[in-house]
N, C-alpha and C positions, 0 to 999 in steps of 0.2 A: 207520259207514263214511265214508270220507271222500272228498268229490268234487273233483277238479281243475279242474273245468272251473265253479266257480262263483266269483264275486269277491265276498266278504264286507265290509263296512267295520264294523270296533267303535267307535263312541262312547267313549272311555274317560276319566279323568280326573274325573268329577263324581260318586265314592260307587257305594255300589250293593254290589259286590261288589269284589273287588281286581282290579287292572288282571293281574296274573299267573296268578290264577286263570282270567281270562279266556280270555287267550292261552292257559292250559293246553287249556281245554276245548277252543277253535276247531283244535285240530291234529285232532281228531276227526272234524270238517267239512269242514275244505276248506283247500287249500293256498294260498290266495290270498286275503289279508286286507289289507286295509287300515286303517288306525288315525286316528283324525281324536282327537288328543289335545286337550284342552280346559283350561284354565285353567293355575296354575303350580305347581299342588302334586300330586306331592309333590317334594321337592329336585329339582335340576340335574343330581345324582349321580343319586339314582335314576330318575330320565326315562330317562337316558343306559342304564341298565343293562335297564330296562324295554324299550327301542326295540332294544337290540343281541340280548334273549330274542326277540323280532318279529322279524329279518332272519336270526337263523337257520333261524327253523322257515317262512319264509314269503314268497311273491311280493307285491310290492303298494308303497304307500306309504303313509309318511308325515307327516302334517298336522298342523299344529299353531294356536290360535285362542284369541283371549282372550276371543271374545266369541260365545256360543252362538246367536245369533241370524245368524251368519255361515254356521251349518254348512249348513246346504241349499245356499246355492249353491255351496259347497266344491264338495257330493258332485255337483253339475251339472258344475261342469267338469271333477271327476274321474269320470265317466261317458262324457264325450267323449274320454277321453283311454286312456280303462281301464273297458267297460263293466261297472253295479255291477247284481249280480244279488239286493243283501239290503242292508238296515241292520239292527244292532241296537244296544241296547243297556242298561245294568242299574240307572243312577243316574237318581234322580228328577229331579232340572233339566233333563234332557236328553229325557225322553221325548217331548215336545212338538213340539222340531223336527227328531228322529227322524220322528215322525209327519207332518211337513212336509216332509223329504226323501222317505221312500216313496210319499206322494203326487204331488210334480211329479216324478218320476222312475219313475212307472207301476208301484210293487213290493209287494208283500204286507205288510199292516199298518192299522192303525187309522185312521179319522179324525181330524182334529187337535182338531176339536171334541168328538168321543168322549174322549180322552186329557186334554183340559181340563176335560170334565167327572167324571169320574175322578180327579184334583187338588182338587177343587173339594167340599169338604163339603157346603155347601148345594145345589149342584147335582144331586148325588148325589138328594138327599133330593127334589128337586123331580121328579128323573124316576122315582124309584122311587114317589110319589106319582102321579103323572101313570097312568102304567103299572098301576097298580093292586094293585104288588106287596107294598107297606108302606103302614102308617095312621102312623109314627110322629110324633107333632106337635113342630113347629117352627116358629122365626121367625129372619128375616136381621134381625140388632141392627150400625149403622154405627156411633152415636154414643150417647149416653144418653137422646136426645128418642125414639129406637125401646124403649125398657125396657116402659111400661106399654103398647103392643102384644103385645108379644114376652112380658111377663107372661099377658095374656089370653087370647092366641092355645095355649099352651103349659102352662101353670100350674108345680104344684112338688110335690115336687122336680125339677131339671132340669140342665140338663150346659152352662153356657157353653167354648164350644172357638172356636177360627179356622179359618176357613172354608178358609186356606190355614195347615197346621201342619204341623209334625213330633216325633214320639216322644213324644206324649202332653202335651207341656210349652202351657202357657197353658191349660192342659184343668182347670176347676172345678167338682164340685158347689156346688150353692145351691139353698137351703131357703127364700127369700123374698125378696122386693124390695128389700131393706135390702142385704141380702150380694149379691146380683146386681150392685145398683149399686158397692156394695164393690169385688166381682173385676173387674168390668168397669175401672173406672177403673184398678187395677192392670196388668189385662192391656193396654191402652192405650197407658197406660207403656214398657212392656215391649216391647210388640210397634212401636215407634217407634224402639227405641236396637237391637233381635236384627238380626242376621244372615241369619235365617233367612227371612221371612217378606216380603211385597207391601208396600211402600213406604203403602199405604194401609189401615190394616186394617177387618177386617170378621169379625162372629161371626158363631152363628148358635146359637141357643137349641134344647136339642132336652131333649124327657122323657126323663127318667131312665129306661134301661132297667135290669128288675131281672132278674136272675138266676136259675134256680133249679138243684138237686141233679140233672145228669144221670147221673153215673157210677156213686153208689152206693157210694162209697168217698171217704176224705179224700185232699189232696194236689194237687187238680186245682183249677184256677180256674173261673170261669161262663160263658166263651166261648170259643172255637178260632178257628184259621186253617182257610181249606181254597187247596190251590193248586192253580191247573188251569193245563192246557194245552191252548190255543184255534186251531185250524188252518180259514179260512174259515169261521167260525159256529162248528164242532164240537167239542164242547166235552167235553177230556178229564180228570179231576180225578185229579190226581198222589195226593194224599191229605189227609186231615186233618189238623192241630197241634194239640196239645193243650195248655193254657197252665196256666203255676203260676200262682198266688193275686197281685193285682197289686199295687200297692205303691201307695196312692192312687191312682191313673192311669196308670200308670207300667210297662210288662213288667218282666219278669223274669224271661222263660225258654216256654221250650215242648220239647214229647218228641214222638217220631214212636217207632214208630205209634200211631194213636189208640187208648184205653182206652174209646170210645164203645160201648154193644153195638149191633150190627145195625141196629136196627129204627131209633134215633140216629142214625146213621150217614144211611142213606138222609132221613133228615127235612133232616139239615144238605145232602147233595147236590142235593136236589132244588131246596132252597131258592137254592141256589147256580147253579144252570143257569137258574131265573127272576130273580137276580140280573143275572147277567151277560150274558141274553139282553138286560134291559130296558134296560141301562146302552149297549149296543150295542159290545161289544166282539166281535170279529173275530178278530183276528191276537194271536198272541203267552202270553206269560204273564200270570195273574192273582195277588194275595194278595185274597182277602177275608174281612176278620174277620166272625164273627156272634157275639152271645149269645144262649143258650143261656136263653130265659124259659121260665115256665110254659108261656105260649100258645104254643112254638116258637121257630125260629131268628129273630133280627131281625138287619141291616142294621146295623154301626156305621160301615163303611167298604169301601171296595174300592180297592185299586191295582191300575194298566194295568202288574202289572210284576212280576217275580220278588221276593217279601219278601226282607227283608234276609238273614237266615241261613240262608233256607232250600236255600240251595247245601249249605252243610254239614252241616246238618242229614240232606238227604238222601242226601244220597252218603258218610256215616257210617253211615245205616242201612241203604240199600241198594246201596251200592257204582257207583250211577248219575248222572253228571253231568247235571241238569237244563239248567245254561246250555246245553250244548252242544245238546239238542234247543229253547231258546228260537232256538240261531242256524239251526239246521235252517228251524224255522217262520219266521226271517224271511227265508230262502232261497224260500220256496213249498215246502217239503219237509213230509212229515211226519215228529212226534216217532218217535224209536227206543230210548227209556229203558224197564228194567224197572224199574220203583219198590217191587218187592214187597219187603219188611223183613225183613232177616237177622238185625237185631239194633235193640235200640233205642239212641236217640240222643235226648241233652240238653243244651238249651244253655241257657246264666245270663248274666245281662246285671246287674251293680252297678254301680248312679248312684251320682254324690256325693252330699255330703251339699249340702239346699235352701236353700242360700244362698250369696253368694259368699266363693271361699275359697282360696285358696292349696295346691297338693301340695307338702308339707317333703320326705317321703318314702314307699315302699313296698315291699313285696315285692317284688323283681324276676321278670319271669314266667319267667325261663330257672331260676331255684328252684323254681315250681310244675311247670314240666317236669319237672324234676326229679325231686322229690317223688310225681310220681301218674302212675304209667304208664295211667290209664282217660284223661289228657286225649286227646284228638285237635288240639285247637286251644287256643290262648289266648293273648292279648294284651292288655295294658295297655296304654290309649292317651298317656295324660301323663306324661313325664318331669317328679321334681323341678321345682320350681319354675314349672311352670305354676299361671294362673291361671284358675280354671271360675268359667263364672254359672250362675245355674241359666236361664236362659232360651237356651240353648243346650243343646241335648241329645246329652249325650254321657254314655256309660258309663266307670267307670275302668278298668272288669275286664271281658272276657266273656272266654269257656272254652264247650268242649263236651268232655263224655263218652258213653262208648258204657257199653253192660253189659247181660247176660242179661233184664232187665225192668225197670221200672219204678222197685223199690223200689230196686233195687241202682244204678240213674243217678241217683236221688233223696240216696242216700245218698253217693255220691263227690263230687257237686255240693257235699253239705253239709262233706265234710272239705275243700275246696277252697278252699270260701270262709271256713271256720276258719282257715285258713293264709294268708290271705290277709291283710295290716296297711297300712295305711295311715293320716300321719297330715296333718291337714289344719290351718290358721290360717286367720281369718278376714280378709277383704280390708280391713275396714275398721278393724277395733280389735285385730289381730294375735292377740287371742284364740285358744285352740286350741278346735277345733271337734270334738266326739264325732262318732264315728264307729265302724261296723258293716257288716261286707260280709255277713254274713246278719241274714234277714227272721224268725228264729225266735227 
């Protein structure tokens, strides 16, 4: 149901989900949005068309900022001017001074230091230790003089990752103090020339966790998502993800509803409300991944924030916009989604290939449309002649399909990404690079 009488502002422009999807869901909310757009992508044209979908459905303005660290006192003096009843919004860059607007602005939402630690891999692990909720061992590694701590304190096998990452990338197993020092020095590298990551880096060495057979059937990977919705403490769990087999590190996909049975199921939730109690999150949306060991659910990660696909993931299976109850709850409203599964839904996510490399060409996705009436969605992100690193994470391909069960989302996925061709040359010595959009 949708209220008149509340003024919304979206974050928009930094990831997350699509700037249109957004706008779609908020007409469900409330007729008075305001849009505080942030950086310069995407095009001039599409801002343009974007801003003109906004002033037909909606009261409010528009803002626009190149520099995220400005938004908070945007939303002050557009408070004075237009009081704002809610912030939201669904890209990770922005969470932070989301969470720094709702606070000097008295409104429903997280701490800023909750949401930073939420970002924050080692942090994480510091308060779920602290809290009493996980033993898993770790160590903060700055430079290489931190190695034979972070050796002793941790042992091996063990998982070097950045403390601030994304999509798996910089993320190494290591069997010994030779190859530690190895990836470390790489990642280094790496994490000085990305895009992506803190101008200063910093790991954090965590034990391998291992996995073991919960489902009882092949096809499934050894840990889920679960994603909740948090209204003042309460803490409501939309459902579980179930994820395919991963690629290195790397997803490649997840199905709703879960194939856990019962008794699983509740092990993952419960773990999950001591998760997120301990992390002190409050207000809003969660992703948090666990795996799935012998001893139980453990901890890999949690974000203060709607996982990427799972906008469509859900509302392919149960026909319910989740964003739209994220914008309710930063209203002070409660959620009003039914999440119960009509159908299931699967989504495929294919990286490039692990080195840098040139697109010559591909499948164009208006053929895969084409082609398979089970898609729901899919987009190819590079056109021709783009050039990918791999320290950058981006997929070339994702797609989702729907279908009666499991094996039958299993199965369209696979004739999908058979139809799917791309082909790739190498940055450096224009070589052509193999390549494979499936894992089988």
């Amino acid at each position: 149901m949708s209220d008149t009488g509340s003024h919304l502002v979206l974050l928009l422009g930094a990831g997350g989900i699509s700037p249109d999807t957004a706008l779609r869901a908020a007409v469900g909310v409330t007729s008075e949005v305001s849009v505080v757009w942030y950086g310069s992508a995407p095009s001039g044209a599409a801002v343009d068309r974007l801003r003109a979908q906004w002033s037909e459905s909606f009261d409010g303005e528009w803002l626009t900022t190149g520099d995220h660290l400005d938004i908070p006192g945007l939303l002050v003096d557009l408070d004075r001017r237009r009081p704002v009843h809610g912030v939201a919004t669904f890209g990770e860059p922005l969470i932070v001074v989301q969470a720094e607007a709702q606070q000097r602005l008295g409104l429903p939402g997280n701490p800023p230091e909750t949401v930073r630690t939420a970002q924050s891999k080692l942090a994480q692990r510091r308060r779920l230790r602290a809290a009493g909720v996980e033993s898993v061992r770790f160590h903060e590694i700055a430079d290489e003089s931190d190695v034979p701590a972070a050796v002793a304190g941790v042992g091996f096998p063990a998982v070097l990752k950045p403390v601030h990452g994304a999509a798996s990338f910089l993320v190494s197993k290591v069997h010994d103090e030779k190859e530690l020092r190895d990836r470390l020095g790489e990642a280094l590298a790496a994490y000085r020339t990305s895009p992506l990551f803190d101008p200063e880096p910093l790991f954090v060495l965590e034990q391998l966790l291992v996995g073991d057979e919960w489902y009882g059937r092949p096809g499934f990977g050894d840990y889920v998502s679960v994603e909740s919705l948090v209204e003042d403490g309460r803490v409501r769990h939309v459902g579980i993800t179930d994820k395919l087999p991963l690629h290195g590190f790397v997803e490649t996909g997840g199905v709703v509803p879960t194939s856990l049975p019962a008794d699983r199921q509740s092990e993952v939730f419960e773990h999950a409300d001591r998760i997120i109690e301990a992390l002190g999150i409050r207000w809003g949306a969660t992703h948090l991944e666990l795996k799935l060991t012998p001893d139980g659910p453990a901890c890999i990660e949690l974000n203060a924030r709607l996982g990427g696909p799972m906008g469509h993931l859900l509302r392919a299976s149960s026909g319910t916009d989740v964003e739209a109850d994220v914008m309710r709850l930063a209203l002070g409203r409660p959620a009003e989604g039914d999440y119960r599964s009509v159908r299931y839904a699967l989504n495929r996510a294919v990286p490039p290939p692990a080195r840098a490399v040139k697109l010559v060409r591909q499948t164009p996705r208006e053929e895969l449309l084409a082609a398979f009436p089970e898609l729901v969605f899919c987009k190819t992100r590079f056109a021709p002649g783009a050039e990918l690193h791999p320290d950058r994470p981006y997929n070339v391909l994702t797609f989702l399909v729907t279908g009666d069960d499991v094996r039958s989302c299993l199965a369209a996925a696979e004739r999908v990404t058979a139809a799917y061709r791309a082909e790739f040359v190498a940055l450096d010595d224009g070589a052509a690079v193999p390549f494979t959009a499936s894992f089988h």
